[in-house]
Backbone bond lengths (Angstrom), bond angles and torsions (degrees), N, CA, C in turn:
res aa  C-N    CA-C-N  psi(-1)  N-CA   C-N-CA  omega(-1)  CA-C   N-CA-C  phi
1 X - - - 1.463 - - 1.528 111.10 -
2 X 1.357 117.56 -17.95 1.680 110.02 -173.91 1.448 113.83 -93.68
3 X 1.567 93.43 -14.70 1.711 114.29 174.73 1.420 83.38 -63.11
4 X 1.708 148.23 -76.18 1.483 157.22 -133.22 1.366 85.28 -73.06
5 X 1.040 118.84 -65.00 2.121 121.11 -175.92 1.263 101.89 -16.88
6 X 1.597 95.29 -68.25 1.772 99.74 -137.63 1.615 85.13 -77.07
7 X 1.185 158.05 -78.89 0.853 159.51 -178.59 1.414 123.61 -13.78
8 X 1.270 115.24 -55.37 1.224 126.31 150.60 1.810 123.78 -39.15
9 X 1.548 104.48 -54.02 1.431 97.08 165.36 1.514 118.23 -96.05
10 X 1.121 122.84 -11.91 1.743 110.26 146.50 1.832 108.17 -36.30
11 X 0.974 111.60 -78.82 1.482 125.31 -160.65 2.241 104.76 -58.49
12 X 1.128 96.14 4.86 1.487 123.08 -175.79 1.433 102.79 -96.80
13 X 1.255 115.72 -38.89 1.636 117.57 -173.99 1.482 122.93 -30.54
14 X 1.261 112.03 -50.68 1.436 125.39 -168.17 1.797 107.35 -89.52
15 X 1.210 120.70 -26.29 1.428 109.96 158.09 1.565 109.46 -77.35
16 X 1.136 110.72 -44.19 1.667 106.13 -156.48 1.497 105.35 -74.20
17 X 1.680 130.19 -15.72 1.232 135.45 172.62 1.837 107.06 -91.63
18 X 1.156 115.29 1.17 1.641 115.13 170.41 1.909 105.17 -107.92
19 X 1.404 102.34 -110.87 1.613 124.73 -168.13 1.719 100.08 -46.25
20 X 1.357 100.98 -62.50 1.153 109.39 -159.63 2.059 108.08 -62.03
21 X 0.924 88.06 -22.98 1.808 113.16 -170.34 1.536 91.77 -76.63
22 X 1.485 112.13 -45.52 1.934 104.85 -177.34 1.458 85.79 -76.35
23 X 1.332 122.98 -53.82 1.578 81.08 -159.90 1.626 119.68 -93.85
24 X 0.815 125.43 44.07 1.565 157.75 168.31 1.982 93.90 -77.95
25 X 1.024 80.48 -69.19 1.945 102.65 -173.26 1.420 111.54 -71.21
26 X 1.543 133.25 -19.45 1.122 144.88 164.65 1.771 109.98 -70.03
27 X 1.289 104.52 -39.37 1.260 89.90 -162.75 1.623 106.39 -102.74
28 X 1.317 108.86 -5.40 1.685 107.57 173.87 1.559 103.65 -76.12
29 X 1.578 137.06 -28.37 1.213 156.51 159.93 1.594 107.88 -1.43
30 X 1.056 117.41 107.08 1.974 118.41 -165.19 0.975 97.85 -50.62
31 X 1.996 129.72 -55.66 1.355 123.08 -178.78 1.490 122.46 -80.97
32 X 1.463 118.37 134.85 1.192 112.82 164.99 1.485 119.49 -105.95
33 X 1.524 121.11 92.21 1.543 118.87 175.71 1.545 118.87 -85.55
34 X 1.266 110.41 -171.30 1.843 103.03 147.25 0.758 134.76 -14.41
35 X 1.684 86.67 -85.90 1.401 130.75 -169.69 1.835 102.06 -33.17
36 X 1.614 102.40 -35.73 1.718 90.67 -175.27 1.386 111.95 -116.13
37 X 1.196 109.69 47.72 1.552 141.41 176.35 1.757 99.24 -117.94
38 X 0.925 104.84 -35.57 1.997 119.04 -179.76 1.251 97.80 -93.25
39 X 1.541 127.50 -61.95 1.366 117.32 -160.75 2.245 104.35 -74.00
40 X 1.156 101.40 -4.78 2.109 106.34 165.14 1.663 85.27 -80.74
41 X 0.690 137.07 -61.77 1.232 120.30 -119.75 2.025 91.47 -84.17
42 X 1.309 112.13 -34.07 1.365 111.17 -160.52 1.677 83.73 -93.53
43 X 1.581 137.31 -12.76 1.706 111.35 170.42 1.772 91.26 -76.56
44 X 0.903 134.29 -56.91 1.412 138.33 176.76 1.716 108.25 -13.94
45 X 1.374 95.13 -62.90 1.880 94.23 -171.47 1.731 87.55 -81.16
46 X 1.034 133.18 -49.00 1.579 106.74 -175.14 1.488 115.50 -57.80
47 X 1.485 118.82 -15.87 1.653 108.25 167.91 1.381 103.10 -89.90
48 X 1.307 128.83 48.79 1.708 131.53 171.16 1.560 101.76 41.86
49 X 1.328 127.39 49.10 1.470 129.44 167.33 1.556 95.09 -86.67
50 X 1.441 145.71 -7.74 1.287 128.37 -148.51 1.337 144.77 47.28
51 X 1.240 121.93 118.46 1.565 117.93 -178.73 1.398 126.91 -26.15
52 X 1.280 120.81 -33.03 1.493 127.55 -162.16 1.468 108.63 -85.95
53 X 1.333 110.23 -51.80 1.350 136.25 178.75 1.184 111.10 -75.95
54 X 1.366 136.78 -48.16 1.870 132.81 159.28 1.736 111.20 -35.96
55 X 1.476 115.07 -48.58 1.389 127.68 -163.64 1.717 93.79 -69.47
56 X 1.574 98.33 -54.83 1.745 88.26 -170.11 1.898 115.03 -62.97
57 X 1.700 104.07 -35.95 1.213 106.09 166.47 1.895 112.02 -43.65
58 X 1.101 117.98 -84.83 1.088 132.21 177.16 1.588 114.42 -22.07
59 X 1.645 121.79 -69.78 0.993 122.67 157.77 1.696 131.41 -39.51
60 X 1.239 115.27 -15.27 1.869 101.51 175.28 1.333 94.41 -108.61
61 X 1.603 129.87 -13.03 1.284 112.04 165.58 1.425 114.64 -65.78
62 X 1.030 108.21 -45.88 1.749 114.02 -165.08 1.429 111.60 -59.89
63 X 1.872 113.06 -27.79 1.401 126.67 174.90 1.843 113.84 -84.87
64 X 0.863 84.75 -19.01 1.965 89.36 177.55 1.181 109.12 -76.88
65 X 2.021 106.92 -51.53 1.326 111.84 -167.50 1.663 110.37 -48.91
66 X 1.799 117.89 -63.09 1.025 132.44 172.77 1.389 106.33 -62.43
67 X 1.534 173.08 28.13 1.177 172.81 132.99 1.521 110.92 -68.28
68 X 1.877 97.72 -37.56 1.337 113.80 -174.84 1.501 112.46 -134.76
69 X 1.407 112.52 42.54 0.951 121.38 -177.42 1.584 137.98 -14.03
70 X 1.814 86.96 70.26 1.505 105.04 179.57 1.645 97.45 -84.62
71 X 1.522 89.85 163.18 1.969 108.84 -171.31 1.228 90.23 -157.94
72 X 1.462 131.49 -17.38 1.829 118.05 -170.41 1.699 91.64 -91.57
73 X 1.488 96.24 109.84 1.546 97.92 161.08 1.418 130.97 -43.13
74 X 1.490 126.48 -41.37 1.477 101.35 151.67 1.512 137.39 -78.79
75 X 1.019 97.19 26.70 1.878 113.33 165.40 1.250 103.99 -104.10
76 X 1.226 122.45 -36.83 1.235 126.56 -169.15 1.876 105.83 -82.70
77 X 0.950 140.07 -35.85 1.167 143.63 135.81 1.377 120.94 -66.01
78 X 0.728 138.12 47.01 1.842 155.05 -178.63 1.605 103.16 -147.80
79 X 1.049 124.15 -39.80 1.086 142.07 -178.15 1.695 123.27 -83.63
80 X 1.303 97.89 -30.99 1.325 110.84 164.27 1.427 132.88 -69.19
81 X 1.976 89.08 -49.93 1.820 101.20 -174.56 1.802 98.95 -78.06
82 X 1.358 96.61 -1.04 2.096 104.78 177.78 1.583 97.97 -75.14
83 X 1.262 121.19 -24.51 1.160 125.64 177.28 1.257 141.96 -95.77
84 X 1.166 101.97 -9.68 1.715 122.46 -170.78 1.520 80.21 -106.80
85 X 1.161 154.89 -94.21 1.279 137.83 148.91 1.814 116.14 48.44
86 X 1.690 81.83 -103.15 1.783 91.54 -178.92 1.609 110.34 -56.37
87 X 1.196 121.38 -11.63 1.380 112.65 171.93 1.236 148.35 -74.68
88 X 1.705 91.04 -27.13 1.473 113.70 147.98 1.705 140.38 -78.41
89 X 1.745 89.54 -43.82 1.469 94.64 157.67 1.268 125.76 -83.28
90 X 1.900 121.42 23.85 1.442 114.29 144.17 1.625 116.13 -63.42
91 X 1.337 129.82 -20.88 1.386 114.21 -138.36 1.863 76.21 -140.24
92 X 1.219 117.42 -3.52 1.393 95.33 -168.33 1.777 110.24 -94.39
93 X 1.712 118.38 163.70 1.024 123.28 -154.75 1.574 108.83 -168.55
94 X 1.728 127.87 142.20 1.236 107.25 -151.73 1.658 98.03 -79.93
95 X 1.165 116.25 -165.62 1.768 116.81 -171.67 1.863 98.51 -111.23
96 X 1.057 93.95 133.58 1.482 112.78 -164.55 1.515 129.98 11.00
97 X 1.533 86.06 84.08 1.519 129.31 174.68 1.702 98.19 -43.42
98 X 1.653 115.62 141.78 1.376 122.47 -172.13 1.151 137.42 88.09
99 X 1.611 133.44 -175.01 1.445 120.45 163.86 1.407 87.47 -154.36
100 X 1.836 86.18 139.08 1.394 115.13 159.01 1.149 122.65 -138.52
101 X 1.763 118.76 -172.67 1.314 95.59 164.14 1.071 138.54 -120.79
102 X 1.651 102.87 29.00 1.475 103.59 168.50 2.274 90.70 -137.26
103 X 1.283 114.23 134.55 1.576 107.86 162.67 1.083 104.09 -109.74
104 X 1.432 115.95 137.25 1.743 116.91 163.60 0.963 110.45 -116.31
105 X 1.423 115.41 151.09 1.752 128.20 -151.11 1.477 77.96 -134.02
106 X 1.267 114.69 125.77 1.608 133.52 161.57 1.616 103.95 -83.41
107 X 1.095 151.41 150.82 1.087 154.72 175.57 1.483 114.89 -117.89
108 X 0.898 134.38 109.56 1.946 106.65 159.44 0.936 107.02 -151.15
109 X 1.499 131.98 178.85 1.723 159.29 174.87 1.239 108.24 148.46
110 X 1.594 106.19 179.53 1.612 109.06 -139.38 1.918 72.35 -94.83
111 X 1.536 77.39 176.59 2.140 79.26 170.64 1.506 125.46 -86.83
112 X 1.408 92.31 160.66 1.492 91.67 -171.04 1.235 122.64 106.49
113 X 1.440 113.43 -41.29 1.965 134.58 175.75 1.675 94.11 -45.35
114 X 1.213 112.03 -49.41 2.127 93.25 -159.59 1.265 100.65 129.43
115 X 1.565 119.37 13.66 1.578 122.51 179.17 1.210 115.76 -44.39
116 X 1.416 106.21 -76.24 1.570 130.15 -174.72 1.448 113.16 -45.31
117 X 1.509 112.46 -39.63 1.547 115.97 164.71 1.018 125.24 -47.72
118 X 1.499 97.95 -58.74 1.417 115.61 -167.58 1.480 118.69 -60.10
119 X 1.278 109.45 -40.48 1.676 125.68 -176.46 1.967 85.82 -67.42
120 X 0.900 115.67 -65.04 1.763 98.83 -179.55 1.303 118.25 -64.25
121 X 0.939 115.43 -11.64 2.041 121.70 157.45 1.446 104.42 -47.75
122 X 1.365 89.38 -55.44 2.350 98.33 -161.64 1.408 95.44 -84.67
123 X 1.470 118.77 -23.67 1.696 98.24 -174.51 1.493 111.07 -78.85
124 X 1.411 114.82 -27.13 1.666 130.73 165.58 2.113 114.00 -51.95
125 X 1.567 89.82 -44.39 1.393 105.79 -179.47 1.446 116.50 -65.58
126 X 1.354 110.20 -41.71 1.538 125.31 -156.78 1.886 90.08 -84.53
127 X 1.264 129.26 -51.80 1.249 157.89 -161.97 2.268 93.92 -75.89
128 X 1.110 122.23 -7.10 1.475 124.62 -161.70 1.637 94.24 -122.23
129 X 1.507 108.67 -20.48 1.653 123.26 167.54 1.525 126.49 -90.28
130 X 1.545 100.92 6.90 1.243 116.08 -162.23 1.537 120.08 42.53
131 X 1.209 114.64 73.09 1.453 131.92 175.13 1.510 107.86 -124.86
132 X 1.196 119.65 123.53 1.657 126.59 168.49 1.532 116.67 -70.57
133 X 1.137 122.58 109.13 1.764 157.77 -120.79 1.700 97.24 -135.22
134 X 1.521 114.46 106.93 1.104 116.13 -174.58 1.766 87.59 -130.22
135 X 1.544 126.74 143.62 1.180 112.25 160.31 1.720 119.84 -138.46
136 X 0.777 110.86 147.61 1.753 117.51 -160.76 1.728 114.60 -96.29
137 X 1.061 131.50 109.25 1.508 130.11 -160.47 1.506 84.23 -97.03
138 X 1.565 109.09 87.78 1.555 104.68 159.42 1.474 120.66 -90.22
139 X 1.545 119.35 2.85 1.293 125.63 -178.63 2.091 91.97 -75.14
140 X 1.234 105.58 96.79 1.223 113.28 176.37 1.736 131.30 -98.86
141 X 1.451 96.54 9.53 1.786 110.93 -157.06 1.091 93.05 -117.41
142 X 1.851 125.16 -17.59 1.377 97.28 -177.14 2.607 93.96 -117.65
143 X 1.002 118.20 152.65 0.893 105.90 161.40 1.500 138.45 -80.14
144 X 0.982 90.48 -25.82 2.038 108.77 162.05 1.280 88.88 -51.86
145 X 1.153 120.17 -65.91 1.419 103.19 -155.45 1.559 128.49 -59.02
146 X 1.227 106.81 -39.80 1.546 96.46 168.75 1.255 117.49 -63.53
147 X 1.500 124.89 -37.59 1.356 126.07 168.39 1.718 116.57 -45.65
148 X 1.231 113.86 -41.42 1.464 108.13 -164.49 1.738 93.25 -77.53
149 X 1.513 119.11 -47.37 1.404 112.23 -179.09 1.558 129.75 -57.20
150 X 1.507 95.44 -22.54 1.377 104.78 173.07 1.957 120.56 -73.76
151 X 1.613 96.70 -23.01 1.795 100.04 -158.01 1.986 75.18 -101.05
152 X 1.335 131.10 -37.17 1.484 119.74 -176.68 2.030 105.71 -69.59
153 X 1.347 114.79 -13.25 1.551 117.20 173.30 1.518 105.40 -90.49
154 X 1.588 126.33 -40.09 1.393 90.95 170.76 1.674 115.37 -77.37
155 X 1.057 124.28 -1.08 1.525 128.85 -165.37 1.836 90.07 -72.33
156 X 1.115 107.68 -42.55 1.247 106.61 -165.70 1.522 121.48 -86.62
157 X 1.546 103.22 -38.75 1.644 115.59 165.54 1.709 79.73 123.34
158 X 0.797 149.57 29.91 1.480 131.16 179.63 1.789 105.75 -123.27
159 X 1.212 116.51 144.07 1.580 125.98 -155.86 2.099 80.57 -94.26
160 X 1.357 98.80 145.13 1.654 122.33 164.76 1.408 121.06 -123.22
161 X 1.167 98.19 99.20 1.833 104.96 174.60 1.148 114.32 -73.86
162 X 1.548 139.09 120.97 1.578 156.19 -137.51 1.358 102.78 -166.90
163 X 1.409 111.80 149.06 1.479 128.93 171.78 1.525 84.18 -122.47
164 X 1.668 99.54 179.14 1.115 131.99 161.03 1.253 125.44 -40.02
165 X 1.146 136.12 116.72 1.814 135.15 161.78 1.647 104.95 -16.63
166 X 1.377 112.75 152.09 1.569 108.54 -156.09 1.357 144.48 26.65
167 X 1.023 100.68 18.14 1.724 115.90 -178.79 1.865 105.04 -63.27
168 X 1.002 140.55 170.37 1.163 153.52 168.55 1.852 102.13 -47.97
169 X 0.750 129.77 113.59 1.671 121.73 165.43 1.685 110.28 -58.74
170 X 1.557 105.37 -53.99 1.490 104.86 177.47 1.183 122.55 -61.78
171 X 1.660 127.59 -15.28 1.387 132.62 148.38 1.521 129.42 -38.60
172 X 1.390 91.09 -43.23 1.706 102.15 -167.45 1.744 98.36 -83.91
173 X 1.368 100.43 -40.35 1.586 73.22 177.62 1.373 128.98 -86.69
174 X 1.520 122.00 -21.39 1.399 102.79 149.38 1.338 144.42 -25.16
175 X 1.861 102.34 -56.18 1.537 97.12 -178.85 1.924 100.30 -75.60
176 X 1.080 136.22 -45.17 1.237 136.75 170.95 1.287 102.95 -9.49
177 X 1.712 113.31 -72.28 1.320 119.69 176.87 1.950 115.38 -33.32
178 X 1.568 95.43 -61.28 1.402 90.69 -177.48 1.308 120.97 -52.26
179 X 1.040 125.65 -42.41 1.935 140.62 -160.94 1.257 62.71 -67.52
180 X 1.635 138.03 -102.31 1.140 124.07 -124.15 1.724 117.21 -66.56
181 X 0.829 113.43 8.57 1.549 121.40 163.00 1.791 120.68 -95.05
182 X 1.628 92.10 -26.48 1.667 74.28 -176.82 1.726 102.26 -119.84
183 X 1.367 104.86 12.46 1.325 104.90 149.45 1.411 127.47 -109.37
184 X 1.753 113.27 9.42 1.733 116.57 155.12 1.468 81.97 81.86
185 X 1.370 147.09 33.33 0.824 126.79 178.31 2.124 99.92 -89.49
186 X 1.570 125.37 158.05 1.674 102.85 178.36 1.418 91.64 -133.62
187 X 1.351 113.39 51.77 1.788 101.77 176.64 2.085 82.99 -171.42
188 X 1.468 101.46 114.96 1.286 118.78 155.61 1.711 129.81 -112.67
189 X 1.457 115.96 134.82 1.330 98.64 -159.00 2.203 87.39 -135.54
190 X 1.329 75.13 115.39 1.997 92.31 178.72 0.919 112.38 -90.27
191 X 1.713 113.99 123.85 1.486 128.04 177.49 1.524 105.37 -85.61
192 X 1.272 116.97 144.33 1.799 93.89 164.54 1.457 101.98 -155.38
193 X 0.959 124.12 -171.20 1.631 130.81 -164.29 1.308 116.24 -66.40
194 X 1.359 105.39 156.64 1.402 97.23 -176.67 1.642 121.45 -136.10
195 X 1.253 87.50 28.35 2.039 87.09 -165.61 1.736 93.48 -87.21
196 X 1.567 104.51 161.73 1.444 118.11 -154.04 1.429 119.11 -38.50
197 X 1.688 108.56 153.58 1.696 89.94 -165.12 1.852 96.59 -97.73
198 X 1.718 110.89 34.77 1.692 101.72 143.69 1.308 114.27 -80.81
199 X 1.394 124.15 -28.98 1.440 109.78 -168.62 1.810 125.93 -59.50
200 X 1.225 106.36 94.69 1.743 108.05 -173.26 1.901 95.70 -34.03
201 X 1.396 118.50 -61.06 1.394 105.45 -144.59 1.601 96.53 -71.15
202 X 1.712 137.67 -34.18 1.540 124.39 165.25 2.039 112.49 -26.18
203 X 1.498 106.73 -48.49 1.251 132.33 -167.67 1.665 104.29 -55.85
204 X 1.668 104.67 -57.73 1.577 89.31 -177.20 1.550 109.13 -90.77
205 X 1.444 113.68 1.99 1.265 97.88 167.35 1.413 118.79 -86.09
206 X 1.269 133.97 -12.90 1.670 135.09 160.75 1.737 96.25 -72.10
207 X 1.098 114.15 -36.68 2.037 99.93 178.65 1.572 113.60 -58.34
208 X 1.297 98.49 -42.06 1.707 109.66 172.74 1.720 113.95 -63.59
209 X 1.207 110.00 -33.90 1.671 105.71 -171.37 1.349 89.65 -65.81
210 X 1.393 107.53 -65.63 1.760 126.56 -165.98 2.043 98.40 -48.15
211 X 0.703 125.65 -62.07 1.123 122.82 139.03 1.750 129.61 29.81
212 X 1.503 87.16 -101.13 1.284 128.77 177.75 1.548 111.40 -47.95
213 X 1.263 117.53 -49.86 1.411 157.64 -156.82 1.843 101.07 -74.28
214 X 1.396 96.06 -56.59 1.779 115.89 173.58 1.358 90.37 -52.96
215 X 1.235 124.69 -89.81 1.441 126.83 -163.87 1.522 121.94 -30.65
216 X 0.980 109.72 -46.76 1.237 140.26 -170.75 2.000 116.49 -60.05
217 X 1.531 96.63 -71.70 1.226 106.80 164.48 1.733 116.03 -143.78
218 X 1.428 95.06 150.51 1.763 115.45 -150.37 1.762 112.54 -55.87
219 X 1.059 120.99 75.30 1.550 129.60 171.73 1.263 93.76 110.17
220 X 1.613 141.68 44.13 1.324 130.26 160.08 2.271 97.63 -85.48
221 X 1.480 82.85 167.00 1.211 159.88 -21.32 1.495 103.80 -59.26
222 X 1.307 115.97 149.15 1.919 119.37 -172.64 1.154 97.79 -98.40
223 X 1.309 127.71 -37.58 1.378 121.29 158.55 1.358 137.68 -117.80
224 X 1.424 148.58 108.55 1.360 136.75 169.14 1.309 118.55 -93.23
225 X 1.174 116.99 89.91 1.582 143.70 143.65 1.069 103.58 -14.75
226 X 1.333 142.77 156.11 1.538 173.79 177.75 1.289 123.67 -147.04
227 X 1.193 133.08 49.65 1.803 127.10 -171.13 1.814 99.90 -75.26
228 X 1.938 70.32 127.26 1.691 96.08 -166.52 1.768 98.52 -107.41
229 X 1.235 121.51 133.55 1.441 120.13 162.03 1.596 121.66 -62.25
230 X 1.275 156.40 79.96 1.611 172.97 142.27 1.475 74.11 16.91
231 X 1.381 137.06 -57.32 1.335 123.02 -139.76 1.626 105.88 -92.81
232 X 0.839 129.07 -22.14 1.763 144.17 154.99 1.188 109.46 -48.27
233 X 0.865 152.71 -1.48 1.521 146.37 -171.26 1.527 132.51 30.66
234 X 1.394 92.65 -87.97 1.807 103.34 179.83 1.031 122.57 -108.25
235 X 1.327 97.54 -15.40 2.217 120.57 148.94 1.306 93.66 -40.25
236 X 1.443 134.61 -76.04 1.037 146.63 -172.72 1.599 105.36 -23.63
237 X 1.327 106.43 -74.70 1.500 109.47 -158.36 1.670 119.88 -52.20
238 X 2.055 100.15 -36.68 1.306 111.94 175.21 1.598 117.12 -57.65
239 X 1.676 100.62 -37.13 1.738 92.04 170.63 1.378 124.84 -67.60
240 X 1.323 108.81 -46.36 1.687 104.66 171.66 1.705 103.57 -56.18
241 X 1.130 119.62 -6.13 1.470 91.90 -177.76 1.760 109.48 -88.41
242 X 1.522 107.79 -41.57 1.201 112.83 177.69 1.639 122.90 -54.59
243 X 1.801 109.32 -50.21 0.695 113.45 176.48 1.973 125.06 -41.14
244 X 1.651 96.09 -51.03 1.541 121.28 -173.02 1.445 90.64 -40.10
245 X 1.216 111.98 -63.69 1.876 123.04 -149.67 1.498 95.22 -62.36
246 X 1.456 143.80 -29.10 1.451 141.87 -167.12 1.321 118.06 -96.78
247 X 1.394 108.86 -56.62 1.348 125.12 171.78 1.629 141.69 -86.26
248 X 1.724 95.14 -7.75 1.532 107.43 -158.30 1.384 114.21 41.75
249 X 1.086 112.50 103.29 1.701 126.34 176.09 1.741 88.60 -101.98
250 X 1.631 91.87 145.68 1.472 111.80 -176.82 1.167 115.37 -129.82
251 X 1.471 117.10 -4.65 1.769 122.79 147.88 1.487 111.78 -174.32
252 X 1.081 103.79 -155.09 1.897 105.77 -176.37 1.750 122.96 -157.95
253 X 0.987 104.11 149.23 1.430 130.29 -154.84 1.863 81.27 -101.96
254 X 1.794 113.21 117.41 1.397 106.57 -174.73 1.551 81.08 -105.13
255 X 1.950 118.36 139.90 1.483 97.41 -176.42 1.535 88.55 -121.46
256 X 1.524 109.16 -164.04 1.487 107.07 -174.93 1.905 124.13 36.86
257 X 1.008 119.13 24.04 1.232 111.27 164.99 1.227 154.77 -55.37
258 X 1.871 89.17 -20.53 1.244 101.09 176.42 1.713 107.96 -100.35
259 X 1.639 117.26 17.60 1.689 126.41 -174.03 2.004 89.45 -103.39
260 X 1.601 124.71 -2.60 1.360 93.07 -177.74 1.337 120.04 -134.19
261 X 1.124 139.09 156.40 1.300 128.23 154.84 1.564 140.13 -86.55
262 X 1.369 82.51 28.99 1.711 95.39 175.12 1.742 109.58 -133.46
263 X 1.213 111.03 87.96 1.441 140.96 170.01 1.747 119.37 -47.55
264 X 1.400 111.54 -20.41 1.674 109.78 -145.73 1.235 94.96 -109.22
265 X 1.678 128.95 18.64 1.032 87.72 159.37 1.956 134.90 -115.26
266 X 1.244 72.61 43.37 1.897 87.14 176.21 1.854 116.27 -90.16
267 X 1.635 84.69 -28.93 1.986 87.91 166.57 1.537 121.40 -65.61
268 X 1.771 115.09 -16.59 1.408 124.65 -152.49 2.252 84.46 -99.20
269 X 1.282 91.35 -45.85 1.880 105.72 -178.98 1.297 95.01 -50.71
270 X 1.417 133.63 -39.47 1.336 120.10 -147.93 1.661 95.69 -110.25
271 X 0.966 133.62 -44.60 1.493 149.56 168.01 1.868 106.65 -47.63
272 X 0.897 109.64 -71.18 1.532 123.43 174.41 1.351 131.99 -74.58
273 X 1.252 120.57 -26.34 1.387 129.01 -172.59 1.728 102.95 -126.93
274 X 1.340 138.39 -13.37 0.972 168.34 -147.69 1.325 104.27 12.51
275 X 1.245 136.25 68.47 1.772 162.81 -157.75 0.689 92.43 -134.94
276 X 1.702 107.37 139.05 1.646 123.83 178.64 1.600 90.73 -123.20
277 X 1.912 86.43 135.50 1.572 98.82 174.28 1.665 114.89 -76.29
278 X 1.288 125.66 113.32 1.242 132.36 -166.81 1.828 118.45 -71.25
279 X 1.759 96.33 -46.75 1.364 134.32 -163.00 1.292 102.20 -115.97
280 X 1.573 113.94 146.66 1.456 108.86 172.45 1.667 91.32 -158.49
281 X 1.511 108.02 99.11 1.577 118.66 -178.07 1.615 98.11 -70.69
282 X 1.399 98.29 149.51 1.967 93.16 -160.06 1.787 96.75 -139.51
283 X 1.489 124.17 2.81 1.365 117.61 166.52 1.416 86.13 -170.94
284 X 1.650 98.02 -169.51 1.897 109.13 -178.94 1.778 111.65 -90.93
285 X 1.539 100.20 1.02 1.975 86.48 176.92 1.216 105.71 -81.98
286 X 1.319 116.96 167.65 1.481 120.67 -163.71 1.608 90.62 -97.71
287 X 0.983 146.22 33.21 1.332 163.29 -172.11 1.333 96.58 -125.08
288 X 1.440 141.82 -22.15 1.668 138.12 -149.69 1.542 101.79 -104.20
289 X 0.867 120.91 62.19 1.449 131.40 179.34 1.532 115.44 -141.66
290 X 1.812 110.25 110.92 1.501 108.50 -165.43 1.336 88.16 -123.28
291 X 1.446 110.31 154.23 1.575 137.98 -170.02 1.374 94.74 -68.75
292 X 1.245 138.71 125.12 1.549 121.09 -173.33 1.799 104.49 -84.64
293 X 0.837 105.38 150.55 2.055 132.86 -150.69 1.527 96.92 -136.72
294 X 1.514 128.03 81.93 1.437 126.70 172.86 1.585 99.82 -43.55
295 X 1.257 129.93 -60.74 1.206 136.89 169.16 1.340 122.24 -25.73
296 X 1.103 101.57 -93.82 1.413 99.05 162.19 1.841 148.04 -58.57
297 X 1.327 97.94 1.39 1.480 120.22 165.43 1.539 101.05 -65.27
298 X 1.863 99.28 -73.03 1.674 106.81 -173.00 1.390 109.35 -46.71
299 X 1.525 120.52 -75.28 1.631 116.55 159.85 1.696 113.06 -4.74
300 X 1.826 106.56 -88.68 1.783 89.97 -177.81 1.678 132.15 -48.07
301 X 1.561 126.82 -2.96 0.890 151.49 178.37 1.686 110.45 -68.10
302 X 1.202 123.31 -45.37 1.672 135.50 -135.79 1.382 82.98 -129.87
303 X 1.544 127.83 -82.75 1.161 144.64 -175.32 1.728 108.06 -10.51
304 X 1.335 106.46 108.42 1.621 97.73 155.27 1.206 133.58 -68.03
């Protein structure tokens, strides 16, 4: 777990030395006026916390502070990261709760996010737990794509069952399903398309995989993943929203985290969309994947 810490706030550097760093310095500030009731709230939306979610942030601080009439600036920032905290561990939850003997991991986001990485992040992860790691290149529309899933599966040691470029996606994961039954494999991880999440027909073709998947085996997919780009901001949030409504997404893969200096928007995911960030990719080795730690998120945030 201290391996997940530090890593986690490694990949923190570049927010926690910008936004989070002013308002670090805002709130140790001897006076507390308005004025720095306004000046939280607008570093807040410039760290991609969102308007809605900065205001409500802002607002239970400003009511706690006075409820409990704190004035010692490190109470007053103690009180805060007490809050950024419970906001995550409203919605948070461990990652595929139970045992069976087969889990399927739905995968998706638009391209470009850190998908393809990311899915060899968890197959590295899942495979470091000693779990037998099968993964399915249902991204069938683009040919890169099976190529990249195929050269990130031997990178990792884990076998990728693939058809042909345009082949049926719901094809591939059927037989996927099978291989991973009659090769004992108990952890399946589904790649699938990724072009923008306006395109309606991308949309019912992840309903169809997910779909497929139900039939197949008893309450799959157990997890649907969402890998979100850190560096997109509020792009971000609109995809988890679309995505949520089609596919039911059940958490998210935060990637590039350690490429931004805007951290906030996992308070807006969890506040607004009420999704718990599961994953939090924290550099480019396929090793850079930390268990996400509400705790220790806020911590790498503040922490000098």
């Amino acid at each position: 777990m201290f391996g997940q810490r530090a890593s986690l706030r490694s990949g923190l550097t570049k927010t926690r030395q910008s936004f989070f760093g002013r308002i670090t310095s805002l709130l140790r500030s001897s006076n507390i006026t308005e004025d720095t009731w306004e000046e939280l709230e607008t570093l807040l939306i410039q760290a991609d916390v969102g308007a809605k979610t900065a205001l409500a942030l802002v607002d239970q601080l400003r009511e706690t502070a006075q409820a409990n009439g704190v004035r010692n600036a490190d109470q007053l920032q103690q009180t805060f990261q007490r809050n950024l905290v419970q906001a995550l561990e409203a919605v948070a939850r461990p990652y595929l709760p139970g045992e069976r003997l087969l889990n399927v991991i739905l995968v998706v986001g638009v391209n470009g996010s850190g998908k393809t990485t990311s899915i060899a992040k968890l197959a590295k992860y899942h495979k470091q737990r000693g779990d037998h790691v099968l993964i399915a290149a249902a991204d069938t529309f683009r040919a890169a794509a099976i190529d990249q899933v195929k050269i990130w599966g031997e990178r990792v040691g884990v076998d990728v069952i693939a058809h042909q470029p345009e082949a049926d996606p719901g094809a591939v994961v059927y037989d996927a399903i099978q291989a991973s039954r009659s090769r004992g494999a108990n952890v399946l991880i589904i790649d699938t398309a990724g072009r923008l999440h306006t395109k309606y027909n991308l949309m019912q073709e992840l309903a169809k995989i997910r779909s497929i998947a139900q039939k197949q085996v008893h309450q799959a997919p157990h997890e649907t993943l969402l890998v979100l780009d850190a560096t997109t901001g509020q792009n971000a949030l609109n995809q988890a929203a679309k995505f949520g409504e089609m596919v039911g997404v059940t958490g998210v893969v935060l990637a590039k985290l350690d490429s931004t200096a805007k951290g906030g928007m996992v308070f807006a995911i969890a506040n607004e969309l009420k999704l718990p960030v599961l994953f939090a990719a924290t550099g480019e080795s396929v090793d850079d994947l930390a268990v996400f730690d509400p705790q220790a998120y806020v911590q790498g945030l503040f922490e000098d």
